[in-house]
C-alpha positions in Angstrom: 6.3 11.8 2.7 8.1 12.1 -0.7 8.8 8.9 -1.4 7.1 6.0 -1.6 7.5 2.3 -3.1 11.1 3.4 -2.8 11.1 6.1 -5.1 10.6 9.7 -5.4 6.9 11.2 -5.9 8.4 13.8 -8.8 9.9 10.3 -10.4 6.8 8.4 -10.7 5.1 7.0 -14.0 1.6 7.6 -13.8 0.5 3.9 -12.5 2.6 4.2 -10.1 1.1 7.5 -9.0 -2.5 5.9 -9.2 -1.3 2.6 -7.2 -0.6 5.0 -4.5 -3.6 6.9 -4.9 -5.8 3.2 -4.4 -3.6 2.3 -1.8 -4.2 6.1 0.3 -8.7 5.0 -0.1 -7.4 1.4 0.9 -5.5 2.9 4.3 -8.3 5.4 4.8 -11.4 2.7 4.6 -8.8 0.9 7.3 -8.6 4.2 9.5 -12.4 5.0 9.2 -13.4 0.9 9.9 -15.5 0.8 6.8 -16.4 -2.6 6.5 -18.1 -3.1 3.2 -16.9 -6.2 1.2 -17.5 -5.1 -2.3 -15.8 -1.6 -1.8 -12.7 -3.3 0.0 -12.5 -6.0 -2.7 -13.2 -3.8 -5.7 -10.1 -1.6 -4.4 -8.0 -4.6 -3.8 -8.4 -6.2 -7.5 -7.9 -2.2 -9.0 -5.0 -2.3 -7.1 -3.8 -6.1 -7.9 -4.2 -5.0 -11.4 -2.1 -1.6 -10.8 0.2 -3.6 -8.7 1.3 -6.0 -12.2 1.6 -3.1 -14.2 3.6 -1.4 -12.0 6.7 -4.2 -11.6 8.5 -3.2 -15.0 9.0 -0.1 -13.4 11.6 -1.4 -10.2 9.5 -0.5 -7.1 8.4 -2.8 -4.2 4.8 -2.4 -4.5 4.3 -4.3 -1.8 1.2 -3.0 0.8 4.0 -3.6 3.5 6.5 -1.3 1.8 3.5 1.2 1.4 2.6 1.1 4.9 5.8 1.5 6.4 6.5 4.7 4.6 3.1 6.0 5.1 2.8 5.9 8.6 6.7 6.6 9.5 6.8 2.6 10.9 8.6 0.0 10.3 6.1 -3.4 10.0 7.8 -6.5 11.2 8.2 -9.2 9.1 9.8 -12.4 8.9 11.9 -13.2 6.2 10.8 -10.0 4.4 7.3 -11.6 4.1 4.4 -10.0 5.6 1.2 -11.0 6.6 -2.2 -9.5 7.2 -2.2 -9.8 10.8 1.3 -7.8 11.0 0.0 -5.0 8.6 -3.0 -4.4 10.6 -1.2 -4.4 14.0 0.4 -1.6 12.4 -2.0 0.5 11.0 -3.6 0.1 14.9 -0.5 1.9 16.5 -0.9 4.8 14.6 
């Protein structure tokens, strides 16, 4: 687990760093089924808004990208695109 979004950890600007930190709550809320709207949504614009300021810095940001190196998968996606329903198919196999 040293790299992430494509890139080292040690190489990291500090929005990136914290875009990974919001997206570690985001996957452990998923793992512990905590359900609560606000929290979810609140995380999800912080990390929208860390997501924008993090694409001058040439990682894929992408929840998908994030995922995949996080849990040691590979999510399937067509066309590179992926969608909620493949993302949470795998976060349930692990």
């Amino acid at each position: 687990m040293n790299k992430f979004y494509g890139k080292n950890i040690n190489e990291m600007t500090f929005g990136e760093l914290t875009l990974l930190s919001v997206d570690i709550q985001i996957t452990s809320f998923e793992r512990q089924g905590i359900t609560n709207e606000t929290l979810i949504n609140q995380s999800l614009l912080i990390r929208e808004s860390l997501f924008n300021k993090c694409m001058n810095d040439g990682g894929d940001y992408s929840r998908g990208r994030f995922v995949n190196e996080f849990n040691g998968t590979t999510p399937i996606g067509i066309d590179g695109e992926y969608d909620e329903c493949e993302l949470v198919g795998v976060l349930c196999l692990n």
